[in-house]
GUMARKOL-654698 format. One record per atom (N, C-alpha, C, O): x, y, z; residue in one letter. Coordinates in steps of 0.2 Angstrom, whole numbers, padded with zeros to 4 digits, always signed. Layout:
XYZA
...
% end
This chain:
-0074+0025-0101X
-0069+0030-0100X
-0065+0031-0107X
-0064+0026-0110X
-0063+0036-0108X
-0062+0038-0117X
-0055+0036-0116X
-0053+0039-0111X
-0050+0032-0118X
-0044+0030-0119X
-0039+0033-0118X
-0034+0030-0115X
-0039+0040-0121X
-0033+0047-0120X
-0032+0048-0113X
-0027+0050-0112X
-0039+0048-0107X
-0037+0051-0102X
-0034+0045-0099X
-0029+0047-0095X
-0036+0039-0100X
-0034+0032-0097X
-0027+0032-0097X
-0023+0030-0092X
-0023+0033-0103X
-0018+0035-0106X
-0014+0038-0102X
-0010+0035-0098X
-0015+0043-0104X
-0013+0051-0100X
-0011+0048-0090X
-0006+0049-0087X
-0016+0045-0088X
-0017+0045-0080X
-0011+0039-0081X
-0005+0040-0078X
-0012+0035-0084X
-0006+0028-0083X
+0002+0032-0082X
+0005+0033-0077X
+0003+0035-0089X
+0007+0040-0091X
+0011+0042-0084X
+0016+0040-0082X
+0007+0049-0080X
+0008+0049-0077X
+0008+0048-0069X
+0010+0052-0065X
+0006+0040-0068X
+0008+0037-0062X
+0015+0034-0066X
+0019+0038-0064X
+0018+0031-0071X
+0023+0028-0071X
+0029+0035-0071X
+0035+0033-0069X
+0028+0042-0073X
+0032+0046-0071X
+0033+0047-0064X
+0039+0049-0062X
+0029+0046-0061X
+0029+0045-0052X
+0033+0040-0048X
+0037+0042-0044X
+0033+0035-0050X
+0037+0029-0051X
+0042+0028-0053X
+0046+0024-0051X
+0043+0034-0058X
+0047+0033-0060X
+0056+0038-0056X
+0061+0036-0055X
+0051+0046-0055X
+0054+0049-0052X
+0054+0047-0044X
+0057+0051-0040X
+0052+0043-0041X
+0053+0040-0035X
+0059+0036-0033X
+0063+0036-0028X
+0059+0032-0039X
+0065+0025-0040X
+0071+0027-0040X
+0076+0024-0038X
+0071+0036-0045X
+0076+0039-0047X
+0078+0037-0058X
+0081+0040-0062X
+0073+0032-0058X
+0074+0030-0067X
+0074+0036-0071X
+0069+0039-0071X
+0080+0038-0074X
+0080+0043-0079X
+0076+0042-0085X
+0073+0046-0088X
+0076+0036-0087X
+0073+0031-0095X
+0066+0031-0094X
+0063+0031-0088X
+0064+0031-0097X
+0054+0029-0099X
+0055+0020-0098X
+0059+0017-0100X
+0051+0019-0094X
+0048+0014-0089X
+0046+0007-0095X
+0040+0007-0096X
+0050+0002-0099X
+0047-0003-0104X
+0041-0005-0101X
+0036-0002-0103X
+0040-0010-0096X
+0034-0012-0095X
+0029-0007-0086X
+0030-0003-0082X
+0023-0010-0089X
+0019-0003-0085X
+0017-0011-0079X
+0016-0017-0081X
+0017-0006-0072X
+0015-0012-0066X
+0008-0011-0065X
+0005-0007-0068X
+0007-0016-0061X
-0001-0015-0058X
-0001-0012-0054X
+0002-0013-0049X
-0004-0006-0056X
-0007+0002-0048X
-0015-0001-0043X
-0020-0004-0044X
-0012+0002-0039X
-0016-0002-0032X
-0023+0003-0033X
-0025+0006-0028X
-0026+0005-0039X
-0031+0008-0039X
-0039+0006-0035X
-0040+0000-0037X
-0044+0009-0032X
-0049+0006-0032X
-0053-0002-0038X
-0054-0008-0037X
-0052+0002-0045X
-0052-0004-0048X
-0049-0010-0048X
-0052-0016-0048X
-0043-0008-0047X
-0039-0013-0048X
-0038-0020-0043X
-0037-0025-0045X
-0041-0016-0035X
-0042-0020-0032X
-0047-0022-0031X
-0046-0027-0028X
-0053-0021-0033X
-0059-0022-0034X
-0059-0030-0039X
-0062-0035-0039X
-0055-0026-0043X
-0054-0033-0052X
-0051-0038-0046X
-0055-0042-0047X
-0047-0040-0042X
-0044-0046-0041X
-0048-0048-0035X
-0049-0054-0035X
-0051-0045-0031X
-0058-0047-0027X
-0062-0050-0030X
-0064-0055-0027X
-0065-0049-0036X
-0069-0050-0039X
-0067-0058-0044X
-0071-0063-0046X
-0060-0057-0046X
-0056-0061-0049X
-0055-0070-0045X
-0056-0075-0048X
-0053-0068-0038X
-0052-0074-0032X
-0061-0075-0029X
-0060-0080-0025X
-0066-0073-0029X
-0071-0075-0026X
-0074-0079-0031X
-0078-0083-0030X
-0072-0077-0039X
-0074-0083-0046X
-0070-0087-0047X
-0071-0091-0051X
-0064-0088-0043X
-0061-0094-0042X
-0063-0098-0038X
-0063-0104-0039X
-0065-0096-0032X
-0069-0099-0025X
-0074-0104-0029X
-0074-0110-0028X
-0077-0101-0031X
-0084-0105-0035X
-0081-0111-0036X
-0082-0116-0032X
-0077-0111-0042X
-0074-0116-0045X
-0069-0121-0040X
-0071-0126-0039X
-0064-0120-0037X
-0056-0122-0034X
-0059-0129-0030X
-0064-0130-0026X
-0055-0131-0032X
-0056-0139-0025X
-0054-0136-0019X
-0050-0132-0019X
-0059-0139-0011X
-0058-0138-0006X
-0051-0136-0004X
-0050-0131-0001X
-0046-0141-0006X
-0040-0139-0004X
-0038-0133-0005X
-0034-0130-0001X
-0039-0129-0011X
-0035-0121-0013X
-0041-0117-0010X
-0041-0111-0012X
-0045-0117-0006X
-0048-0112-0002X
-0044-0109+0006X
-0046-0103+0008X
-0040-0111+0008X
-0037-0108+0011X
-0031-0104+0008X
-0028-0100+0012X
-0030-0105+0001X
-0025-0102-0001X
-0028-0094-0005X
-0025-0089-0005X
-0035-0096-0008X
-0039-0091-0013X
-0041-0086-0007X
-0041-0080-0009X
-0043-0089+0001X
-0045-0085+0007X
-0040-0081+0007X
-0041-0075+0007X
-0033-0083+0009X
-0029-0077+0010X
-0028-0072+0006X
-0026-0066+0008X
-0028-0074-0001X
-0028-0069-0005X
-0032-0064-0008X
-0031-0060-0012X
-0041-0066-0005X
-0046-0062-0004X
-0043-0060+0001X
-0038-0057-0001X
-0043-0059+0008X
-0041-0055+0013X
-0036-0050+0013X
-0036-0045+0016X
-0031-0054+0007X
-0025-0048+0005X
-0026-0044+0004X
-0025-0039+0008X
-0030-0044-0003X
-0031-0037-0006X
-0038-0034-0003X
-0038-0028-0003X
-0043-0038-0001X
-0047-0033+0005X
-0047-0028+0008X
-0050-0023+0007X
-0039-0030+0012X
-0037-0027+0016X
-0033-0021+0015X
-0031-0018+0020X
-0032-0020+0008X
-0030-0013+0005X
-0034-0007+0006X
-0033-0001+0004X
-0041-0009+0010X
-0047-0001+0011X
-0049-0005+0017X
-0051-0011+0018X
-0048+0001+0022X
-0051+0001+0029X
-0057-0001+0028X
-0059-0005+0033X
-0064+0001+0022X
-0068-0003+0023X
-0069-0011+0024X
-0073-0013+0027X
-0064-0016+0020X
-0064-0021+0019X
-0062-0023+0026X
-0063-0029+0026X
-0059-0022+0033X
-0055-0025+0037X
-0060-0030+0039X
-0060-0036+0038X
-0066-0025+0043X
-0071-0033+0045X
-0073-0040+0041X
-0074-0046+0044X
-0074-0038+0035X
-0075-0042+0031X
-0070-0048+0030X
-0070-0054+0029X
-0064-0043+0031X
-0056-0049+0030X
-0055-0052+0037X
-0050-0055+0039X
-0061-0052+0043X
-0060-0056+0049X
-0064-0060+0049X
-0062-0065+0052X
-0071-0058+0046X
-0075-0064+0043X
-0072-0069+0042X
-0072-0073+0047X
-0068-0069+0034X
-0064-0072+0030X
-0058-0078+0034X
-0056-0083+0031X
-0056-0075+0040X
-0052-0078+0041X
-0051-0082+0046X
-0047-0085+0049X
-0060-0081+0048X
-0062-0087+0055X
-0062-0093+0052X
-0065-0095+0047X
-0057-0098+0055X
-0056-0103+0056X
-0049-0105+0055X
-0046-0110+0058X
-0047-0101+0052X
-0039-0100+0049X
-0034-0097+0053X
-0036-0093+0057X
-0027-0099+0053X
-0021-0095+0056X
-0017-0093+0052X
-0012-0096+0049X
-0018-0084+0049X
-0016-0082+0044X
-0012-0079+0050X
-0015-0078+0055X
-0005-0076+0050X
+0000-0073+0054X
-0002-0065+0050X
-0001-0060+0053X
-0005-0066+0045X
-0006-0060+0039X
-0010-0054+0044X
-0009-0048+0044X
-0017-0058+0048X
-0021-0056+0050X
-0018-0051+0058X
-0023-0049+0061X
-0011-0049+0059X
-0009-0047+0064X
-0008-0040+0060X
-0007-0035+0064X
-0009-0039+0052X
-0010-0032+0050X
-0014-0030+0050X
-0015-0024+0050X
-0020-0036+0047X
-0028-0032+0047X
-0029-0030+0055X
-0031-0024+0055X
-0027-0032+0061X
-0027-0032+0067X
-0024-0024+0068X
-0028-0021+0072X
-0019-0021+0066X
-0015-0017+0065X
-0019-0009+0064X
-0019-0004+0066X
-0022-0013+0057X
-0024-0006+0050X
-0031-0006+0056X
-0031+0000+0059X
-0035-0009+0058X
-0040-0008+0064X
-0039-0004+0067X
-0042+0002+0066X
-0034-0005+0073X
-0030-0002+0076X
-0030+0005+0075X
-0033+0010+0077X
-0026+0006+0069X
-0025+0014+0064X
-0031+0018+0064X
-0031+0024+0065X
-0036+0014+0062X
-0042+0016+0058X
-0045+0018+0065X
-0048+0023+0064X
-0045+0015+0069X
-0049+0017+0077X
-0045+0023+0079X
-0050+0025+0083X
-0040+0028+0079X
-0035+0029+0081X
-0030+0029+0087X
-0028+0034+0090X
-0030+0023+0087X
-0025+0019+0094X
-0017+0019+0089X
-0014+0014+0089X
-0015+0024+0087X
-0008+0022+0083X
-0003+0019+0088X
+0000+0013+0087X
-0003+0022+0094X
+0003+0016+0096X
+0001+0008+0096X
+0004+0004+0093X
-0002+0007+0099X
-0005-0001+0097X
-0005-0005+0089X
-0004-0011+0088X
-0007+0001+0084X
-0004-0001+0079X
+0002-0001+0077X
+0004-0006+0073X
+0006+0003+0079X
+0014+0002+0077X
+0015-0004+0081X
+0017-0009+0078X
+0015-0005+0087X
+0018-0010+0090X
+0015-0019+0086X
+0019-0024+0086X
+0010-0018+0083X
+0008-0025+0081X
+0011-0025+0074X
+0014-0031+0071X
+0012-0018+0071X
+0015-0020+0066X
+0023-0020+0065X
+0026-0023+0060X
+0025-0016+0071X
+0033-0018+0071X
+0034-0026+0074X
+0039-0029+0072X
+0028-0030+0078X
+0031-0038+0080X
+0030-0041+0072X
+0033-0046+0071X
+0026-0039+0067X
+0024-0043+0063X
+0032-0042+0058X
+0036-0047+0058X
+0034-0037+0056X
+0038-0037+0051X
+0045-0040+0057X
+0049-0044+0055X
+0048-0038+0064X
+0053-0043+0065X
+0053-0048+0064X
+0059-0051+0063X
+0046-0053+0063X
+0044-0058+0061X
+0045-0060+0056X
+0049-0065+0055X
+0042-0057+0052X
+0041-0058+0043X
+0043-0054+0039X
+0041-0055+0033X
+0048-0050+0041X
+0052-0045+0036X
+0049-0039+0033X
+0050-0033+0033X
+0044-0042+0031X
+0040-0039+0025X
+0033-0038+0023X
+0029-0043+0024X
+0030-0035+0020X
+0023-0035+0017X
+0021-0034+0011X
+0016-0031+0009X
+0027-0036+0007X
+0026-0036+0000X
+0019-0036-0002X
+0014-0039+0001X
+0020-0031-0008X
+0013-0030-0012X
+0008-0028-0011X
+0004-0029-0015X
+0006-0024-0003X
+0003-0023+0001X
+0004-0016+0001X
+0009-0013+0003X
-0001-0011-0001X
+0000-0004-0002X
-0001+0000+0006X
+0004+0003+0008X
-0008-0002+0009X
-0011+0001+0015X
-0006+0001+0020X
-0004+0005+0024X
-0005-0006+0021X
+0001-0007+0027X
+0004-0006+0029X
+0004-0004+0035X
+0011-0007+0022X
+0017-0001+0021X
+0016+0005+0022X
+0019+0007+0026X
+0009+0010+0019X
+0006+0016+0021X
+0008+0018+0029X
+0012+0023+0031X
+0004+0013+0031X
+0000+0015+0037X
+0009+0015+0042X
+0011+0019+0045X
+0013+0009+0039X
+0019+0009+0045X
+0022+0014+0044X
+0025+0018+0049X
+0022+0014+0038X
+0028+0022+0034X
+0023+0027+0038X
+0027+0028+0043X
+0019+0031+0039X
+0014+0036+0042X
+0016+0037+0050X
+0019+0042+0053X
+0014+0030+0052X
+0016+0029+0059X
+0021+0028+0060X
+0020+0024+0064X
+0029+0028+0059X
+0035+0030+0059X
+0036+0038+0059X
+0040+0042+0063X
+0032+0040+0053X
+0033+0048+0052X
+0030+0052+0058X
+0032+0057+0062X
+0025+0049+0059X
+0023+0053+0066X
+0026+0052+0072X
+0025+0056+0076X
+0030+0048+0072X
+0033+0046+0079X
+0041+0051+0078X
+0046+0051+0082X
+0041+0053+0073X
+0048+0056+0073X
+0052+0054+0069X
+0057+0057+0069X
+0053+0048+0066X
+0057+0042+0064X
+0056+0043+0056X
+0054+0039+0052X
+0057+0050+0053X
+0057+0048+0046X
+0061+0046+0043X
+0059+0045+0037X
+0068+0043+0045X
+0072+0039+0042X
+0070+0032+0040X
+0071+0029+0034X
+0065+0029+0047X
+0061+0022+0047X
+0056+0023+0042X
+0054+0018+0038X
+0053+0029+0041X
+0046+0029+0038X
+0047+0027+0031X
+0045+0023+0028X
+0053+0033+0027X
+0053+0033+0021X
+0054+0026+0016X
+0052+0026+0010X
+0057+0020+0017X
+0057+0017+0015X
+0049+0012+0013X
+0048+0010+0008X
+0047+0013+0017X
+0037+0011+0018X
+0033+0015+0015X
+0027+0014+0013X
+0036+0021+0015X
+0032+0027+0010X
+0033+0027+0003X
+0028+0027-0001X
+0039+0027+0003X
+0040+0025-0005X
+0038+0020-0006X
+0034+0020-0010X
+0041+0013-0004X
+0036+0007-0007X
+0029+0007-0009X
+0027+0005-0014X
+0025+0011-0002X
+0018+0010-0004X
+0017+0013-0010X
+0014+0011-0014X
+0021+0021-0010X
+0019+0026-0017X
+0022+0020-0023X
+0019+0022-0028X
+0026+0012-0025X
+0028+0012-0031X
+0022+0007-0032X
+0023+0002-0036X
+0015+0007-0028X
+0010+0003-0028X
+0005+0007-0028X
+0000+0004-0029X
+0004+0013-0027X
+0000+0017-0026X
+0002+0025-0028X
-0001+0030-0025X
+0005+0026-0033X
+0009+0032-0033X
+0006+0037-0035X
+0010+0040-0038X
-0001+0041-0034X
-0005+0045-0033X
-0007+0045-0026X
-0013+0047-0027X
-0007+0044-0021X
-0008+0043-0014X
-0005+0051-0011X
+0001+0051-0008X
-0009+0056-0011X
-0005+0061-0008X
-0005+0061+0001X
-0003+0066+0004X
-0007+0057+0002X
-0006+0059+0009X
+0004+0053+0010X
+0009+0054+0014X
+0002+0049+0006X
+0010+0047+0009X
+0016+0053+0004X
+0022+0053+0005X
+0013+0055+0001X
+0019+0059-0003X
+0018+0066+0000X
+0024+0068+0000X
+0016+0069+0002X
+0015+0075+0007X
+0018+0071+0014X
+0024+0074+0015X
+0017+0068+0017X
+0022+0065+0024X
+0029+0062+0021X
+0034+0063+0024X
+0030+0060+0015X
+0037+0057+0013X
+0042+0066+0010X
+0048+0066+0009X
+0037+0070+0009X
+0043+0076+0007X
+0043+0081+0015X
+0046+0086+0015X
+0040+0079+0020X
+0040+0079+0026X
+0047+0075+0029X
+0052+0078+0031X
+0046+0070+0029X
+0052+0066+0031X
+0058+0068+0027X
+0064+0067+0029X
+0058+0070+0022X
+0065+0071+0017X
+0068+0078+0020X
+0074+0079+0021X
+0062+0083+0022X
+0063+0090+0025X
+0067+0086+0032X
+0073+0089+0033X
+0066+0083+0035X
+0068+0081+0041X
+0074+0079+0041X
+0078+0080+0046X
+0076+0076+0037X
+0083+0072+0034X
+0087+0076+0031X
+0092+0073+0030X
+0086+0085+0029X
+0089+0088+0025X
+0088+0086+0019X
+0092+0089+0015X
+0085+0081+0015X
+0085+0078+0007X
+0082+0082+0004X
+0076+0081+0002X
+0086+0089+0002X
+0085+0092-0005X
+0081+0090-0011X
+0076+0091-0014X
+0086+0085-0013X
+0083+0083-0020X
+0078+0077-0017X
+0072+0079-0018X
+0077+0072-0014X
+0070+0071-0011X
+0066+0075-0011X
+0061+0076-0015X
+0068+0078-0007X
+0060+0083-0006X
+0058+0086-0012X
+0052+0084-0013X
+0061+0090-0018X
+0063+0092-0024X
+0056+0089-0030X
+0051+0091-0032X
+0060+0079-0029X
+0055+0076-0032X
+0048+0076-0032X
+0043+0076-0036X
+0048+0076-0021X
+0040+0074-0021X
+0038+0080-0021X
+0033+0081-0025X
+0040+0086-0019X
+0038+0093-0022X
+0035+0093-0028X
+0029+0095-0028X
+0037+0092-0034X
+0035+0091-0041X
+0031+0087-0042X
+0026+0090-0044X
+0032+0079-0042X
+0025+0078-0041X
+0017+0079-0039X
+0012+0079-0042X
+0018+0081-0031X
+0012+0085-0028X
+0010+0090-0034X
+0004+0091-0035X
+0013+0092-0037X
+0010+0099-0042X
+0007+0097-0046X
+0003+0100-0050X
+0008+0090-0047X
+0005+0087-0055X
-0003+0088-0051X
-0007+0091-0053X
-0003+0085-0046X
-0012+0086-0044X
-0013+0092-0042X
-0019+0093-0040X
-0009+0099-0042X
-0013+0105-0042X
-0015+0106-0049X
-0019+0111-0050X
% end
């Protein structure tokens, strides 16, 4: 791929990111975007550590194949494979994104609201945050949602379907200048 457009696309995911956050300044260093490659490179990256790692670091290379699997609905089966024999508590979101992906959303919300009273959180996890921010907004709850939407967009920030629901939820909240930004954004892809 010729350099300029590679350029050009980074460019404008960290302007996305940027107007998200609210950062007025140009962004010194650039993050890892949850792109198909990207996740593909680390897939690809922990299965060539598998080869090599002493038995003991295989339940920890497993979780973190399952991790990043588990950012494409295609990968969920696969990440149940992965995870026979183990007690990953992680697997109550592949459980979840299932769920989503079937379309049982209440049973997904509910697995995924007992996981994070649990565990807070799902750092670094784009689908997740997605799918909970998604399933908040549809329940009426854009106040719940937007925090999960915006995270997933600072891991994912060309995802229009969380950025068309999150200037949705800002319409719901009256948020002007929210709405304003994802408004803008969205144009960059007309």
């Amino acid at each position: 791929m010729d350099d300029t457009i590679v350029t050009i696309y980074r460019k404008a995911q960290m302007e996305i990111v940027s107007c998200l956050a609210g950062i007025d300044d140009a962004i010194a260093e650039e993050t890892g975007f949850y792109d198909a490659g990207y996740v593909q490179s680390q897939v690809k990256r922990i299965q060539k550590e598998l080869r090599t790692a002493p038995a003991e670091q295989h339940q920890k290379l497993f979780f973190h194949l399952i991790f990043w699997m588990s950012n494409s609905f295609a990968g969920l089966d696969d990440c149940e494979k992965l995870a026979e024999g183990y007690d990953f508590p992680f697997m109550e979101c592949v459980e979840a994104l299932k769920e989503y992906h079937a379309g049982h959303d209440d049973r997904a919300l509910e697995l995924l609201e007992a996981h994070y009273r649990k565990y807070k959180s799902v750092e670094g996890h784009f689908l997740v945050n997605k799918v909970f921010g998604l399933l908040w907004a549809e329940k009426g709850f854009g106040q719940k949602a937007i925090p999960f939407l915006t995270y997933a967009l600072q891991l994912k920030p060309d995802d229009e379907e969380c950025l068309k629901t999150l200037k949705k939820c800002y319409e719901q909240q009256n948020n002007v200048t929210g709405k304003k930004v994802v408004e803008e954004i969205l144009e960059m892809f007309d």
